[in-house]
C-alpha angles and dihedrals in degrees: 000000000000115000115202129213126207112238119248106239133220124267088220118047116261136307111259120162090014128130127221141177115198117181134217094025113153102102145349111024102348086056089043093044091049093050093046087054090041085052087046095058100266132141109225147194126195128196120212127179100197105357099078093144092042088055100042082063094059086048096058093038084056081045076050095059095047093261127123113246141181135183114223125199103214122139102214080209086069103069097213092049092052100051087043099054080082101046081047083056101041080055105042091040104021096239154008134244108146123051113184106185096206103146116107143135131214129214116178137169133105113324093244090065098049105109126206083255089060093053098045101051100044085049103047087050100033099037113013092034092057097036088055098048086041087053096044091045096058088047081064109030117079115186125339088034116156125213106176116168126197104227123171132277074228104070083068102038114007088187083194163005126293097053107092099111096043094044089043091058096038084048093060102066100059081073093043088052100051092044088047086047092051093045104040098039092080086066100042097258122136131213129193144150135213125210111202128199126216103328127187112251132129091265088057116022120198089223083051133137090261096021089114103061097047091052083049089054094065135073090235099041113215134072119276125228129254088235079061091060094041091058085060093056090047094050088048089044092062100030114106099185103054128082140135091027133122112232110190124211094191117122093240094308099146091037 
């Protein structure tokens, strides 16, 4: 049976005639969070590294909705392309009001097999990528800019081991966050970040091998949806007093 949640709503009507780039958007949470800010009256562009045929249809279903959409090939671990994923934007949509920093990878396993490879890489998409577009959106955005990050339900509870890597990067933008939100506030800009719990997605299927015990590991005890997550980043993209704050979807994961 199929339980429904009712979607958190702005604090400030809806977004109309607003811009944002959200990465990593081909699928799960990136492809939930780009249709709720389509809904909500965005434009949007989406980036994508292998998934070309899963963004464009992210892209039509945003065309679907009456909003302009463009799918953006850009890998958050190359640090030109990640930074350029928001001048593509500013030129395809001619501007840019919402960054939703979604893009990540995940390496786990016990801390003596991580290789250098490993951390580079996790790092470069999960820490440097979002630190770069971050840095290339505030130079656009002028008040009433949005940086809102997806962190992990595991920089606040790693229930067990095999996650330092992960936990380490996700880690790293609560600090990226607070700084963004002292920086940018003076020029009307926010900055948050949402830690989601075990969410349903085809990375991580709620009917998966180990779906069980994460569900277990919650108060609620079941795994949220990525629409859930993506009501998180609606209610942040219209909120004008809240910056520099963690929001958890996580179903009680860290309680």
């Amino acid at each position: 049976m199929t339980t429904t949640h009712a979607p958190l709503t702005t604090t400030s009507g809806t977004l109309h005639g607003k811009v944002a780039l959200v990465t990593g958007a081909g699928r799960g949470i990136g492809a939930a969070t780009a249709l709720r800010l389509a809904r909500d009256g965005a434009d949007v562009a989406v980036t994508y590294v292998n998934g070309k045929e899963a963004a464009e249809e992210v892209v039509r279903a945003v065309e679907a909705l009456g909003r302009r959409a463009v799918a953006l090939r850009a890998d958050s671990a190359d640090a030109a392309e990640a930074a350029g994923a928001v001048e593509r934007t500013v030129e395809e949509l001619s501007g840019l009001d919402v960054l939703v920093n979604n893009a990540g990878v995940g390496v786990l396993g016990p801390l003596e097999g991580l290789s250098l490879a490993d951390v580079d890489r996790v790092l470069a998409v999960n820490v440097r990528g979002v630190f770069l577009t971050s840095q290339a959106a505030a130079a656009r955005m002028s008040a009433g800019g949005r940086i809102i990050t997806i962190g992990s339900c595991m920089v606040q509870r790693v229930p067990g081991p095999g996650g330092t890597l992960y936990a380490t990067s996700k880690s790293a933008l609560i600090g990226l966050t607070k700084a963004l939100a002292r920086e940018l506030g003076p020029r009307g800009i926010t900055a948050n970040v949402i830690h989601p719990g075990p969410i349903d997605t085809d990375m991580n299927p709620a009917d998966g091998p180990y779906a069980s015990d994460q569900a277990a590991l919650t108060a609620l005890g079941r795994f949220g949806t990525a629409d859930e997550v993506a009501s998180m980043v609606a209610y942040l993209a219209g909120a004008d007093y809240v910056t520099g704050t963690e929001f958890a979807v996580d179903g009680g994961h860290a309680a």
